[in-house]
Each structure stands twice: as structure tokens, then as C-alpha cells.
N, C-alpha and C positions, 0 to 999 in steps of 0.2 A: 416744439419750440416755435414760436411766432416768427414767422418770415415776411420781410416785406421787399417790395422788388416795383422799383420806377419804371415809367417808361414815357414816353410821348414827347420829351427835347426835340430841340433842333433848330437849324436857324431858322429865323426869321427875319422879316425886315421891321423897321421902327411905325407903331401903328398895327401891327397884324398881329392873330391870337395863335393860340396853341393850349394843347387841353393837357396836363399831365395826369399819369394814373398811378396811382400806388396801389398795388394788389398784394392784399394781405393772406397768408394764410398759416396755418399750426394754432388755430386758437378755435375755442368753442365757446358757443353763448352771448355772453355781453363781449361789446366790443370796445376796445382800448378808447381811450382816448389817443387821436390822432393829428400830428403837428405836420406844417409843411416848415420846412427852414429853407434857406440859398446861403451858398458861398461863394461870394465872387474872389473873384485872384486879387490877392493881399490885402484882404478884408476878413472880419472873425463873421462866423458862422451865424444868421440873424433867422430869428425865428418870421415866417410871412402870415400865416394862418393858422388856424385851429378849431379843429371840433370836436365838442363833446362825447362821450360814449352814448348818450343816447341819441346826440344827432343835432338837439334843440339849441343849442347855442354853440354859434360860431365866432370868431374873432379875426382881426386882418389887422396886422403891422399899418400903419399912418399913409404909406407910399406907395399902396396896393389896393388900397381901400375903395371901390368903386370902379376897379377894371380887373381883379382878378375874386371868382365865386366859388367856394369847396362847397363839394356837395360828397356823397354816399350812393353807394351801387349795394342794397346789402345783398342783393342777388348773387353780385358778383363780388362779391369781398372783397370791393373795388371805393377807393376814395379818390375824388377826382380834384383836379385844381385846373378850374379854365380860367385861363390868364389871356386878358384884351388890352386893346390899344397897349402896347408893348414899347418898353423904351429902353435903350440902349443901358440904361441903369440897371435894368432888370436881369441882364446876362449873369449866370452865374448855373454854380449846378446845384442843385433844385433834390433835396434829399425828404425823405416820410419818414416819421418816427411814432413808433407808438407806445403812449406815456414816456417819453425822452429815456425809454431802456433800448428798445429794439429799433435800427437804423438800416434803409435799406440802404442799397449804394450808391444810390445819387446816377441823375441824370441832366447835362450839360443845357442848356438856353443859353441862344445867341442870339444877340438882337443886335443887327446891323445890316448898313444899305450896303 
């Protein structure tokens, strides 16, 4: 079964980056399409990013668009979200999904002075 498993959260202050990683694994072959979402506290769950299975086309929610880049490790069966210039808005915890079945557990982003 496909497992996936976040990591790279943590505070930060408003302006500074942070790179998350979703490492994937239980799957052979072609690779999922894979989504980044955040949920901040008392807010529904907003999809940020996304990349195709083969890689070539990615996507970025309106409000992320030009400070935060997904990229692909396939070495490492690793999907990365580097997140810049970071804003206080951005806090929330930062979960990977692949094709919106398999969900890993989410890892926290804080961004505050």
C-alpha cells in the first residue's frame, strides 16, 4: 500500500524558507499524481500545489504562486515543496496526497516573528 510521510515543518520567521518533503513509498512504476494541501486552524483544508505523474505539469493555488516551487527527487521517492518569502498566512500544517486517496500525516509551518 502507498505510504506517504512529511517532513521539513517548523517555525519560521515572516520572509524565510523552508523546503518540505513527502517521501513516498509501497508503489511501483508510474508515479501517482501528487498534491500538496495546508490546513490552518479553523479553516477547510486548501489544496497549494500539484504535480503531474509524469512530472511535466505543475500547478500553484493564486497565493503561493511565485514563492513556493514542487519539484520530484525520483531517486528518492521524494516530492519536495520549497516554500520562500514565507507569510504569516502560510502557517498551517502542510499535508501530501497522492491522487487525493492516500494522505500522509501532515507536518506543522509556523511563520511568525
Amino acid at each position: 500500500q502507498l505510504q506517504l510521510v512529511e517532513s521539513g515543518g517548523g517555525l519560521v520567521q515572516p520572509g524565510g524558507s523552508l523546503r518540505l518533503s513527502c517521501a513516498a513509498s509501497g508503489f511501483t512504476g508510474r508515479w501517482p499524481q501528487i498534491a500538496w494541501f495546508r490546513q490552518a486552524p479553523g479553516k477547510q483544508r486548501e489544496g497549494v500545489s500539484c504535480m503531474s505523474s509524469n512530472g511535466e505539469m505543475v500547478n500553484y493555488v493564486d497565493a503561493v504562486k511565485g514563492r513556493f516551487s514542487i519539484s520530484r527527487d525520483n531517486a528518492k521517492n521524494t516530492v519536495l515543496l520549497q516554500m520562500n518569502s514565507l507569510r504569516s498566512e502560510d502557517t498551517a500544517v502542510y499535508y501530501c496526497t497522492a491522487s487525493g486517496v492516500y494522505w500522509g500525516q501532515g507536518t506543522q509551518v509556523t511563520v511568525s516573528s
